[in-house]
BAVEX-407463 format. One record per atom (N, C-alpha, C): residue in three letters; y, x, z. Coordinates in pm, whole numbers, plus 50000, padded with zeros to 5 digits. Example, Ala and Ser with C-alpha at 12.3 -4.5 7.8 and 13.67 -1.06 7.14 Angstrom:
2
ALA494315131950780;ALA495505123050780;ALA496705132050780;SER497755128550708;SER498945136750714;SER500035129050787;
This chain:
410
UNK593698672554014;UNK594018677953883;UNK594798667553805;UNK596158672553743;UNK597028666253670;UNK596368667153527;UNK596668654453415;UNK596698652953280;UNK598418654553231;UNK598938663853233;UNK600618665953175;UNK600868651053091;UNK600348653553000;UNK600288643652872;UNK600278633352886;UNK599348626052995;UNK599608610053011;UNK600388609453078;UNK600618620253200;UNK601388614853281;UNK602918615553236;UNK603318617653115;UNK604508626253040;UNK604848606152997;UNK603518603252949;UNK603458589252828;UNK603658576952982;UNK603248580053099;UNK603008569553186;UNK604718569353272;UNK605068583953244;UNK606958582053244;UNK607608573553172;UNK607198572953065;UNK607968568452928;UNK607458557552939;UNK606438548852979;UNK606038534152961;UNK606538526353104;UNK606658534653210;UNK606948528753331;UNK607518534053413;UNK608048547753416;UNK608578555053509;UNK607898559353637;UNK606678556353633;UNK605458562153733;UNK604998573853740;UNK604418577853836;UNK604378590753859;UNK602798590253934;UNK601578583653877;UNK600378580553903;UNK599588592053883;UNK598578600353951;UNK597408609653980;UNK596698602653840;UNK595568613653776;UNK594538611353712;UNK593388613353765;UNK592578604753804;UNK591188612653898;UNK590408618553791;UNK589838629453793;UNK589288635353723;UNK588128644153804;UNK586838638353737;UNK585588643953829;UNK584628649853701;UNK583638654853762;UNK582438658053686;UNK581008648153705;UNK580438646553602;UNK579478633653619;UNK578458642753672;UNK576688640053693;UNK575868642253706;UNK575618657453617;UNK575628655453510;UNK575268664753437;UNK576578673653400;UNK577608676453505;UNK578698686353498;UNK579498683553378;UNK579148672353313;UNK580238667753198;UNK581848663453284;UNK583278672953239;UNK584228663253255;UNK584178652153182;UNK585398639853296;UNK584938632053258;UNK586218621853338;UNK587328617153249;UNK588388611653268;UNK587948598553348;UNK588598595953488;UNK588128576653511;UNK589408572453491;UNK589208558753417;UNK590718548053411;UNK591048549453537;UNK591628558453577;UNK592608556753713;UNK593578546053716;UNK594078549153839;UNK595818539453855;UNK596538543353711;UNK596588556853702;UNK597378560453556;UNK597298556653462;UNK595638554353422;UNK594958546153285;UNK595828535153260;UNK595408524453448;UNK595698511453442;UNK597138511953447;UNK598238517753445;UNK599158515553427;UNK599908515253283;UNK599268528253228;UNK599548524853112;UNK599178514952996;UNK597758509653034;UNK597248503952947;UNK598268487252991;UNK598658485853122;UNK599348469653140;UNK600678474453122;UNK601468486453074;UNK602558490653067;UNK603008485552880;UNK601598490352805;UNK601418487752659;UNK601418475552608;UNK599888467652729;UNK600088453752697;UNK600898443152714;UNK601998449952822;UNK603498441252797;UNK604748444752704;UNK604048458352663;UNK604948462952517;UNK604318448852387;UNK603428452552364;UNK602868438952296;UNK603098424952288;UNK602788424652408;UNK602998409352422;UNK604548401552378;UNK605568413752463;UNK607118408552421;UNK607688414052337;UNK607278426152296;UNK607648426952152;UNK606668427052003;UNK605878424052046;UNK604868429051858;UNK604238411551816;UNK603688406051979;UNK602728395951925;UNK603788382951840;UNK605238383551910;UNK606008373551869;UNK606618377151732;UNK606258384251674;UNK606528389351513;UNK605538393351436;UNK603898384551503;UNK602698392251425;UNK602558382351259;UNK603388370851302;UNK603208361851166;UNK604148368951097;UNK605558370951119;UNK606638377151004;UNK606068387050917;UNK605588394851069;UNK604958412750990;UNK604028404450909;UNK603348400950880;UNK602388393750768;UNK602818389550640;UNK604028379950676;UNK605008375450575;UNK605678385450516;UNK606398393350585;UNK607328404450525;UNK606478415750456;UNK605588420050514;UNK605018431650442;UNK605108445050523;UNK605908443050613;UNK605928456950654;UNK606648453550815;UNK606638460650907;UNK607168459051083;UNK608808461551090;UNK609518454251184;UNK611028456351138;UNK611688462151185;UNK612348471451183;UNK612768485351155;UNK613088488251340;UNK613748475351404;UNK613808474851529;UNK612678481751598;UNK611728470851552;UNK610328473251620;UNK609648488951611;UNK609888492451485;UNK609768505151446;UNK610168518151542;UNK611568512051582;UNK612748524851649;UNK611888521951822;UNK611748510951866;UNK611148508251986;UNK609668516451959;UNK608658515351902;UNK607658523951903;UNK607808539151918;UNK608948545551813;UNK608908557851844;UNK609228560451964;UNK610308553551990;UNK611048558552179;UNK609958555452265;UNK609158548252273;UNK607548547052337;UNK606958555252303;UNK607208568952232;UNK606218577952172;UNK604648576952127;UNK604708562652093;UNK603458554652011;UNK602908562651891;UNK604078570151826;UNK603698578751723;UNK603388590851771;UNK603168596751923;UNK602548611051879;UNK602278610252019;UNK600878601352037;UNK600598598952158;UNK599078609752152;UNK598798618252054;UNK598138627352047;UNK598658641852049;UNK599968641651968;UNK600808651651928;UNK601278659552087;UNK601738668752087;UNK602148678452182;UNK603658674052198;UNK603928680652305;UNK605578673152314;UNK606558686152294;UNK605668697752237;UNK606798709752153;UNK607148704352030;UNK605928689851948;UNK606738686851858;UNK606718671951846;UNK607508670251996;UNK607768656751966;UNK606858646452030;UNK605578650952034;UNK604928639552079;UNK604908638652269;UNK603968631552314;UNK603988639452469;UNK602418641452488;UNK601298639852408;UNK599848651152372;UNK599158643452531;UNK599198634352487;UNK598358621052614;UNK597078624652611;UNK596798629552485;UNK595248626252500;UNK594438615552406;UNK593028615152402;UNK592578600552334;UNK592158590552427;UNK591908594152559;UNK591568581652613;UNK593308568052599;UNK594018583952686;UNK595688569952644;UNK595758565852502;UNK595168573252359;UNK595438567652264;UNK594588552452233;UNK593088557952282;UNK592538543452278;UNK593318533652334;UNK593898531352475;UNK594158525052496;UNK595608517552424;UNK596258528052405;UNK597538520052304;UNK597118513652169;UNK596238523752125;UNK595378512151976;UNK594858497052030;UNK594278499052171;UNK593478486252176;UNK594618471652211;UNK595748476352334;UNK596528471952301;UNK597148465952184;UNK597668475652151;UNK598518470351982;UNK597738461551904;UNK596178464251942;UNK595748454351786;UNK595738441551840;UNK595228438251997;UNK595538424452019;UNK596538417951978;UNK597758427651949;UNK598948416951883;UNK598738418851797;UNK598898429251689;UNK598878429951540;UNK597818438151531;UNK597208437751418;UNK596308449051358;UNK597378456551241;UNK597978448651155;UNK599378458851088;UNK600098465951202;UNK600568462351304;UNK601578470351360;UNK600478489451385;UNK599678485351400;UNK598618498051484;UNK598298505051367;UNK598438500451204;UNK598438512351103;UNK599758522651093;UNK601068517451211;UNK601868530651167;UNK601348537251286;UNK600688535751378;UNK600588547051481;UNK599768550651461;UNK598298546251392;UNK596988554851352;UNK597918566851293;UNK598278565451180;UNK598458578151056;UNK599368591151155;UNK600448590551198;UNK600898597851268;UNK600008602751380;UNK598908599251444;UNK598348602851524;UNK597038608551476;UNK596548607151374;UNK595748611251324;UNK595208617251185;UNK595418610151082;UNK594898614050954;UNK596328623550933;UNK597308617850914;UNK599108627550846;UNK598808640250991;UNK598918634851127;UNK599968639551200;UNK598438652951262;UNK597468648551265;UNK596698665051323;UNK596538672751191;UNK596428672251047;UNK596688683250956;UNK596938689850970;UNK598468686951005;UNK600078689651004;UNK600108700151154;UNK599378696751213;UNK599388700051369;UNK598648710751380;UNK597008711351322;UNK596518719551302;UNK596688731951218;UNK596708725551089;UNK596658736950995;UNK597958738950931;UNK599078733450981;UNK599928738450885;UNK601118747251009;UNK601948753150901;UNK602668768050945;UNK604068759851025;UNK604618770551122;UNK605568766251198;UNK606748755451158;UNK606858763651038;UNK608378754850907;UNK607568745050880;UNK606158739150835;UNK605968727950819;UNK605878718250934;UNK605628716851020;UNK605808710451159;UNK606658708351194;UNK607538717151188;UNK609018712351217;UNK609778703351077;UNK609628708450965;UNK610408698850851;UNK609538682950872;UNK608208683950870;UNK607278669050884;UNK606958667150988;UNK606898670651052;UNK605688665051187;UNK606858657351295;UNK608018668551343;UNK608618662351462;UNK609378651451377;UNK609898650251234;UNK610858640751218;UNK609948626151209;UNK608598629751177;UNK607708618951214;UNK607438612451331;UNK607358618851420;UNK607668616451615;UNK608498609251601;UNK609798614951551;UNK610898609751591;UNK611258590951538;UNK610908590251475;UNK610588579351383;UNK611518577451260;UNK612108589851228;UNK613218595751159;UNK612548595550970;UNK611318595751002;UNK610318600250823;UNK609248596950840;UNK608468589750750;UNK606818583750753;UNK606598591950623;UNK605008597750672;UNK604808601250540;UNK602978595150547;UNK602488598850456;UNK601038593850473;UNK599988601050425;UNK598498603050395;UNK597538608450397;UNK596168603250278;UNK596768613050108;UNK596438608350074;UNK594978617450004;UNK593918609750025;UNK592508615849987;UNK591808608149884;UNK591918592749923;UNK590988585749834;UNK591678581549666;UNK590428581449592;UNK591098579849449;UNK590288568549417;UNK590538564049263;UNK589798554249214;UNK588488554249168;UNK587948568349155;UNK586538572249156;UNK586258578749261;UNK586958586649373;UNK586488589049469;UNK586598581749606;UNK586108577549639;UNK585898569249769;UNK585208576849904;UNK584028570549903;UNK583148572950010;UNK582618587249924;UNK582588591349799;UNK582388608349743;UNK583688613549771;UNK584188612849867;UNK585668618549869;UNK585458635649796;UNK584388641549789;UNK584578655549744;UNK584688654549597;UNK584088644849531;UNK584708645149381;UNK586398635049344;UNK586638649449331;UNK588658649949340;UNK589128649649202;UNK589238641249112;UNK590128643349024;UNK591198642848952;UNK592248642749110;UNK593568650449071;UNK593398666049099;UNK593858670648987;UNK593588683848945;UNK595088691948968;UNK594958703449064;UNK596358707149101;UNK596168725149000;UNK596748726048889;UNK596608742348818;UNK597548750248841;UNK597328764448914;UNK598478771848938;UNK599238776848818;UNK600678777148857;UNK601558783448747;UNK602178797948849;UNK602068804548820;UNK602918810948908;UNK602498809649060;UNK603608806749105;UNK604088807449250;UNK604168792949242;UNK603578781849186;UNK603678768749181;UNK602788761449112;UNK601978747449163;UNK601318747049119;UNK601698730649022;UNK600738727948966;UNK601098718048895;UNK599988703648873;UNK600588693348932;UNK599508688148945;UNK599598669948909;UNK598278667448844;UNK598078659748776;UNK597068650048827;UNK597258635148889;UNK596268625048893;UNK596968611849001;UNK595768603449038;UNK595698593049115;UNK595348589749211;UNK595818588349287;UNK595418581949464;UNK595428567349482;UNK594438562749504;UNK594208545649539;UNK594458544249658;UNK594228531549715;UNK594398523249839;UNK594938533449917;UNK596128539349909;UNK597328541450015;UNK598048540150093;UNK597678537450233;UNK598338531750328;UNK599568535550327;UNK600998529050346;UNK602228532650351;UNK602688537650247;UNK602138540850105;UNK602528544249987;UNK603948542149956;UNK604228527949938;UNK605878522449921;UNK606918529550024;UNK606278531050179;UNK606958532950234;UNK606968547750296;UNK606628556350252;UNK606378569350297;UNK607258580550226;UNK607648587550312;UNK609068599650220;UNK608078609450177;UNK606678612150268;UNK606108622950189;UNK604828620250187;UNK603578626250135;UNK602358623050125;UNK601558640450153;UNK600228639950210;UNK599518649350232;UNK598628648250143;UNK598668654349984;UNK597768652049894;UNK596618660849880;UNK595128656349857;UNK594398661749828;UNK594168667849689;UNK593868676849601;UNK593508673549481;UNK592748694449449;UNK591938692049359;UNK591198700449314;UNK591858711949209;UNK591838725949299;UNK592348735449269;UNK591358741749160;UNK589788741449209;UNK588988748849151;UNK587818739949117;UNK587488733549000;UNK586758723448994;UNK585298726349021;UNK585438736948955;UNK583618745048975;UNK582738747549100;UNK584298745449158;UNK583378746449346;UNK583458734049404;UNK583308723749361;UNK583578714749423;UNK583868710449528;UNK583338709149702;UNK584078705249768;UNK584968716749826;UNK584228731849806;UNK585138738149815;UNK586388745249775;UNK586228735849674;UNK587858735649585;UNK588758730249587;UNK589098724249666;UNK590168712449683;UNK590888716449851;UNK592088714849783;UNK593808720649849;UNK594518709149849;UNK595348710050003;UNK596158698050030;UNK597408704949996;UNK598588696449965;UNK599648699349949;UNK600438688250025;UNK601828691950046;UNK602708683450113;UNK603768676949986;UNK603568669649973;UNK604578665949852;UNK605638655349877;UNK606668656849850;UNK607828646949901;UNK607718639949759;UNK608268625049838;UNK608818614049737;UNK609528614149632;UNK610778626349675;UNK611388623749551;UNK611148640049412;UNK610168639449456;UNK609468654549367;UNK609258643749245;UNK609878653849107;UNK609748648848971;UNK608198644848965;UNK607678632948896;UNK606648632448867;UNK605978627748961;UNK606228623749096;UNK605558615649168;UNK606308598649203;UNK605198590349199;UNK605638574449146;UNK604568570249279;UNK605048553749264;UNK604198549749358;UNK604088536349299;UNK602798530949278;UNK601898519349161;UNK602758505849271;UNK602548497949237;UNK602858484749317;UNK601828478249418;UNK602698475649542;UNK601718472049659;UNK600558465049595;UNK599558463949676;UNK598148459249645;UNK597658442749680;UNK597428437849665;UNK597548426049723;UNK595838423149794;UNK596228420249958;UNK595188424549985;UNK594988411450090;UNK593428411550121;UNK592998398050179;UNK593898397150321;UNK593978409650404;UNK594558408750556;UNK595068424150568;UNK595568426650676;UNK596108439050747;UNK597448436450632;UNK598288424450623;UNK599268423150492;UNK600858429450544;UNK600698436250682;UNK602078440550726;UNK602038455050694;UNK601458463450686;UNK601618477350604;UNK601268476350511;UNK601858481450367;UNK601168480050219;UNK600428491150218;UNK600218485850079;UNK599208498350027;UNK599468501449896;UNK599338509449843;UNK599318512149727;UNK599228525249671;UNK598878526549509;UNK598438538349442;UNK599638550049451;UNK599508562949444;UNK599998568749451;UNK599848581049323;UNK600928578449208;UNK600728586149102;UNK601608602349080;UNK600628607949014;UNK601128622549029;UNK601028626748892;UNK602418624548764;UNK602438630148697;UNK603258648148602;UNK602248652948643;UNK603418671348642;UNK604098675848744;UNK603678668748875;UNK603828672848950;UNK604308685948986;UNK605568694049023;UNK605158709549032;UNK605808714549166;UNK605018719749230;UNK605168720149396;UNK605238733949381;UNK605788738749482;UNK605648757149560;UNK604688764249617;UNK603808769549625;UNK602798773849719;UNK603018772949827;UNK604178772549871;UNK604758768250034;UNK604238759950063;UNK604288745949998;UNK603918734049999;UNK602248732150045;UNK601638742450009;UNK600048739650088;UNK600448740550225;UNK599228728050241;UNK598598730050380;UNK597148735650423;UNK597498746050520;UNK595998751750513;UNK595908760950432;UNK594728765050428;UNK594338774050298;UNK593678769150194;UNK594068777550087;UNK593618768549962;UNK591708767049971;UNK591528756949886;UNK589948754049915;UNK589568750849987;UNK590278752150117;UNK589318747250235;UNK590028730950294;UNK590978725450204;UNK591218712350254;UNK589888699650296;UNK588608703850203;UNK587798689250220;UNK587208691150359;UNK587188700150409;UNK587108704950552;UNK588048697550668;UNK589288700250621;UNK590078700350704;UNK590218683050717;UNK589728673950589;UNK589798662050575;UNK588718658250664;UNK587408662250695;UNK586468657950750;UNK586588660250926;UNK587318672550914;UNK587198673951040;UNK588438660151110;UNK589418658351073;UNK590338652351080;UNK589838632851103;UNK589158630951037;UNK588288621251023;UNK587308614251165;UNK586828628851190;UNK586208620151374;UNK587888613451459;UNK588538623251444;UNK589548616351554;UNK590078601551503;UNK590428602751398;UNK590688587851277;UNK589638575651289;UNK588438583351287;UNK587168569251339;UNK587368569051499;UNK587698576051549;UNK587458569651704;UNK588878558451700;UNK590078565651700;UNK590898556151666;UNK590908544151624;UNK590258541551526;UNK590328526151474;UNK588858519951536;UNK588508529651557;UNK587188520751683;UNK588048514851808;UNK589198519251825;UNK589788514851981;UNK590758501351909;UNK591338499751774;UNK591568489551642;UNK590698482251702;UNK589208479551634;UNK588478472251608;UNK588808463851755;UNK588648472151886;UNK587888462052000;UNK589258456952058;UNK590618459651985;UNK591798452452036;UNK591288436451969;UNK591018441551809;UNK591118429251686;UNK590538420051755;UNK588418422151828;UNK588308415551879;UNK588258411451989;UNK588788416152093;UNK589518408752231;UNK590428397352163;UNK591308399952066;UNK592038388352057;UNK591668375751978;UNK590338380051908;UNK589658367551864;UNK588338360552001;UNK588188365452070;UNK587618361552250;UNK588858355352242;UNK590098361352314;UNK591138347852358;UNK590928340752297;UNK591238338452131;UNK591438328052069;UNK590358316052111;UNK589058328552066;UNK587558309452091;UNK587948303052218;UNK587958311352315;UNK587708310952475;UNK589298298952519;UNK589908300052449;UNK591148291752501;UNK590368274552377;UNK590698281352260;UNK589778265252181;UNK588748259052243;UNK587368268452318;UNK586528259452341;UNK586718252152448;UNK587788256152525;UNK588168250852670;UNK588868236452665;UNK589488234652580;UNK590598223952534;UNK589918213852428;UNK589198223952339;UNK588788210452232;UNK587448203052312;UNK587558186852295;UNK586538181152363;UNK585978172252207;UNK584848172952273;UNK583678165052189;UNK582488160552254;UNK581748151652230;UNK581058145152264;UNK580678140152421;UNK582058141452453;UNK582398133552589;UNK582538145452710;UNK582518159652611;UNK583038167952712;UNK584228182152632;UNK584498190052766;UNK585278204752676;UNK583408216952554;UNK583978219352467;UNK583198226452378;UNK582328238252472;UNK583608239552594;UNK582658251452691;UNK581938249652765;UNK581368235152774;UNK580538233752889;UNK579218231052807;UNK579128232752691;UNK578268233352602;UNK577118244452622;UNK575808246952654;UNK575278258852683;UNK575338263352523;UNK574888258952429;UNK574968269752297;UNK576328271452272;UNK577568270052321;UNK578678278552315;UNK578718287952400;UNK578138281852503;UNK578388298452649;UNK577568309652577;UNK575968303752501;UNK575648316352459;UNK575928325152347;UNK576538315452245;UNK577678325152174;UNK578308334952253;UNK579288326252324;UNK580638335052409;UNK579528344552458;UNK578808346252513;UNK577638355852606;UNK577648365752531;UNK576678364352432;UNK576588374052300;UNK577568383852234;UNK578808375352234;UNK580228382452205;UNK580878392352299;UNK581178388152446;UNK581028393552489;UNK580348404852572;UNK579208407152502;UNK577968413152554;UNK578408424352449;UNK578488424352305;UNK578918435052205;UNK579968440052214;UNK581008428552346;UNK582398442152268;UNK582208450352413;UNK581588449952506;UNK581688455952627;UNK580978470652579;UNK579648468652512;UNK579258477652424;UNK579778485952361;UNK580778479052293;UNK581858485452194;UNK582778495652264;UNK583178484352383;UNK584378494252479;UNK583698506152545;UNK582278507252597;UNK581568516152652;UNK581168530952525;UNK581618527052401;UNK581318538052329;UNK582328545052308;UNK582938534552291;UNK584778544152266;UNK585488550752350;UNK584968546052477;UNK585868555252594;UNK584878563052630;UNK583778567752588;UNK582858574752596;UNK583448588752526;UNK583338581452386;UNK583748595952274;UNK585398598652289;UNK586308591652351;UNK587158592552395;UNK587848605252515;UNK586448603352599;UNK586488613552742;UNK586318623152660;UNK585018623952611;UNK584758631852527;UNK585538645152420;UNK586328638452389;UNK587128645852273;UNK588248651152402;UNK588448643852443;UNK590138648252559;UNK589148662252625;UNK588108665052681;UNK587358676952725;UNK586868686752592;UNK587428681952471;UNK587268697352398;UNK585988696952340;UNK585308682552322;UNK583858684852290;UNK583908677752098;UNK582578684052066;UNK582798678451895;UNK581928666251926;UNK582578657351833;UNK582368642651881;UNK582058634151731;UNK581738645451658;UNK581198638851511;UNK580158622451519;UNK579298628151625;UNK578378615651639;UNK579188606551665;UNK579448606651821;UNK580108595751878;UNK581158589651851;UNK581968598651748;UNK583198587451708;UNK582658579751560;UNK581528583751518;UNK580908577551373;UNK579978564351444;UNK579498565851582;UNK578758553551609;UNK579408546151668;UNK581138551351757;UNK581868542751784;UNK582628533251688;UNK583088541251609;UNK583968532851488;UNK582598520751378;UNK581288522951376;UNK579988519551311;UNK580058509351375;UNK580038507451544;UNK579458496051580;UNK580388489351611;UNK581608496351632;UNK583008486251705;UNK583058479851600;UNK583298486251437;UNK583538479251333;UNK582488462951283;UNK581538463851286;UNK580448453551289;UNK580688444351393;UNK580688451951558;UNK581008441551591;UNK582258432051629;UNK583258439651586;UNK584808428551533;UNK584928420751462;UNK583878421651345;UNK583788416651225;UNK582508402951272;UNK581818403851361;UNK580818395251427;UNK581788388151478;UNK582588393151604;UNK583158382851667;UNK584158373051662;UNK585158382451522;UNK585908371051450;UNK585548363751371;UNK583798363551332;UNK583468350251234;UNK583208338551358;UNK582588346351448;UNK581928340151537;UNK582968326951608;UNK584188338051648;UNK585438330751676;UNK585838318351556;UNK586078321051479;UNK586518310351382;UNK585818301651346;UNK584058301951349;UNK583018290351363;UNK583388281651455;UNK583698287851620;UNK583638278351730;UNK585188272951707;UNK586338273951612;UNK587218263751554;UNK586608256951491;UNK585928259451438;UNK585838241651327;UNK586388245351217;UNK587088232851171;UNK587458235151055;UNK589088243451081;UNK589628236151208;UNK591008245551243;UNK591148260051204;UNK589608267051253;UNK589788279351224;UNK589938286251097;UNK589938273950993;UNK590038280650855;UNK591858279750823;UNK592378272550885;UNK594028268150846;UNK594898279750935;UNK595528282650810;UNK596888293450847;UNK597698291351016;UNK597598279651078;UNK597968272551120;UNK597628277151325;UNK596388286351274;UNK595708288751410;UNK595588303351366;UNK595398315051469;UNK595718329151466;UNK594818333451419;UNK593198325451461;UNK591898333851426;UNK592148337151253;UNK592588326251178;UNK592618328751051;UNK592878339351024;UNK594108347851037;UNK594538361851010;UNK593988369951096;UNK593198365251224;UNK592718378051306;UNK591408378551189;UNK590658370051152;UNK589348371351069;UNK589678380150983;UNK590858380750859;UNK590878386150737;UNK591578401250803;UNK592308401850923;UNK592408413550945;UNK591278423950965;UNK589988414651039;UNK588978424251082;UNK588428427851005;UNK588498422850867;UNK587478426450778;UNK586948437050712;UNK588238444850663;UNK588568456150639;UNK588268470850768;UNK588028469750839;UNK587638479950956;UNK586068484050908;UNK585188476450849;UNK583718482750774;UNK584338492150673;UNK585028491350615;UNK585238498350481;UNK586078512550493;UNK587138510450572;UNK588068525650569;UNK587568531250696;UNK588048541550686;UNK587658554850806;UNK586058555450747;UNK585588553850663;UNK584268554150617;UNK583728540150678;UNK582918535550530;UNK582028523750538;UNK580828520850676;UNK580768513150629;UNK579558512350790;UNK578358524750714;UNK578068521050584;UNK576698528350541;UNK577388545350516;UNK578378545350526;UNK578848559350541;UNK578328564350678;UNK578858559350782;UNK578808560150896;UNK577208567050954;UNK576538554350891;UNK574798556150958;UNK574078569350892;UNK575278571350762;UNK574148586950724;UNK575028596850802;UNK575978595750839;UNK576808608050979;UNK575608608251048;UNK575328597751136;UNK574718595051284;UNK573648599551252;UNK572788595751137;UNK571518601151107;UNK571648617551106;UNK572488623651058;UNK572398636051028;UNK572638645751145;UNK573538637051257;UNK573618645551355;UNK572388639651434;UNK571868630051414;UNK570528633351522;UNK569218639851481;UNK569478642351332;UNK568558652751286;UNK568898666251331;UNK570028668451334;UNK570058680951336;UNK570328684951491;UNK570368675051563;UNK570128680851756;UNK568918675451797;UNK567798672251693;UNK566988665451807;UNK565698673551766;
């Protein structure tokens, strides 16, 4: 049995023409194995990385944003719609190939892997799902193409982790609606031609009042606040996204009205598994980092690694991300067979996130003081990881998901 989709993406990364083995486990679950195909693509990606992303992971930091080169090379890698179908553009790989291109990419950058999350997930399945033929084609394929970025905007300055209390307020006029408020921490804000806005049609129903709209950049009345200045992830900005009088077409919804906080949640498992396959790139590349320092730096008449309380660090570290990797390609198989994966992508993204954030302190302890100076990588791999607890939902977001789905199957 063929996978079209990877094997569409394992053309495009190498010109191979590799089988997917595909069996049933014990309990008749499908159930994808890293075949030859996996492994090709995944060492097809990590030499996309290596020669083009890791040798520009300091600029992208410096500059603010990935350079436009690098940009045009991702789309022709179809990095941007490595979920998407290839009627629009993408070639519809699947999530196990997506994990693997996230995990890739973040070993070089963790900025470079925020333009392929959004297109693959939060902007680009909406768009895929719920919206009408003319919208897919005006947004979705020119997004593939790497032709238009647009971005995915839900969170506000009072709504966060309450994402259902919305108060940008969208009031119909007519055949148009009109709409009024604020969007915080915006990934790609500066740089996005259009945005997928959330905002509250019907206040009285609360979460079931709130309608996405597609709103372009240069629509009267929409502004964008000034980048954010933020501890790490400093190669995609961020910033607020203001909506004053906004007045859009009813065309312009996506979905049906009211039922967007839905369409946000559902949208959301695939987005946490995603940056769960983030997290365990971030920390693989803080492992290289200790694992090459403790080898080289010597002290007290030997290398740092022949130290047993460093091996059992390194032990420990690597003991969590194997963990990590075993959940994600779990909920990974998972989702590629059609299954709802609410749990498993909330305990994948829960624990990958914690433990990236473990292993890059962990990493930058066994530097010394090096590991605090700009000077050595862990520094920016640390402040990159940091941020992975907080978006796609907090860790304490996370544990009341997991709790709720094991209340309610067990």
């Amino acid at each position: 049995t063929y996978l079209s989709g990877a094997e569409y993406l394992l053309r495009q990364f190498t010109g191979g023409d590799a089988a997917a083995d595909i069996c049933r486990d014990g309990k008749g679950e499908r159930k994808v194995i890293e075949s030859e195909k996996y492994r090709l693509i995944r060492r097809a990606v990590r030499e996309f990385a290596k020669q083009e992303v890791a040798p520009l992971a300091e600029s992208i930091e410096e500059t603010g944003r990935i350079p436009k080169e690098l940009y045009r090379k991702m789309a022709q890698n179809q990095y941007f719609g490595v979920t998407i179908p290839e009627e629009y553009g993408g070639c519809g790989a699947g999530y196990v190939a997506m994990a693997i291109v996230m995990e890739e990419l973040a070993r070089a950058s963790v900025s470079a892997t925020l333009y392929v999350t959004s297109p693959n997930t939060l902007l680009g399945l909406p768009i895929l799902n719920y919206g009408t033929e003319e919208q897919k084609e005006k947004y979705l394929v020119p997004v593939m193409k790497g032709e238009k970025e647009g971005t995915f905007a839900l969170t506000e300055p009072s709504a966060g982790s309450d994402a259902a209390t919305q108060n940008t307020i969208a009031r119909k006029d007519g055949d148009y609606y009109i709409i009024n408020g604020r969007k915080a921490f915006i990934t790609a804000a500066p740089l996005c031609d259009f945005a997928v806005v959330f905002a509250a049609t019907d206040v009285s129903l609360g979460a079931r009042g709130i309608t996405a709209f597609i709103i372009e950049r240069d629509t009267p009345g929409y502004s964008v606040g000034q980048p954010e200045r933020k501890m790490g992830v400093n190669g995609s900005p961020t910033a607020d996204i203001i909506l004053e009088n906004v007045k859009v077409h009813k065309s312009q919804i996506l979905g049906e009205e009211g039922k967007a906080f839905q369409m946000a949640m559902k949208t959301l498992d695939s987005g946490r598994l995603v940056v769960a396959a983030q997290c365990l790139g971030i920390a693989e590349a803080a492992m290289k980092e200790a694992v090459g320092y403790v080898r080289q730096r010597r002290q007290f008449g030997g290398a740092l690694s022949e130290f047993q309380g460093i091996q059992f660090m390194l032990a420990d570290m690597e003991t969590k991300l194997c963990c990590a990797r075993a959940l994600i390609y779990d909920a990974a198989e998972k989702k590629d067979a059609g299954m709802n994966i609410t749990k498993e992508a909330a305990a994948a993204k829960y624990f990958a996130s914690e433990m990236c954030n473990e292993i890059a302190a962990k990493a930058l302890q066994l530097h010394g003081a090096y590991g605090y100076m700009k000077d050595y990588p862990i520094e920016r791999i640390f402040r990159d990881a940091r941020v992975t607890t907080i978006y796609e939902g907090t860790s304490q977001i996370l544990q009341t998901v997991i709790a709720k789905q094991v209340l309610k199957g067990r």
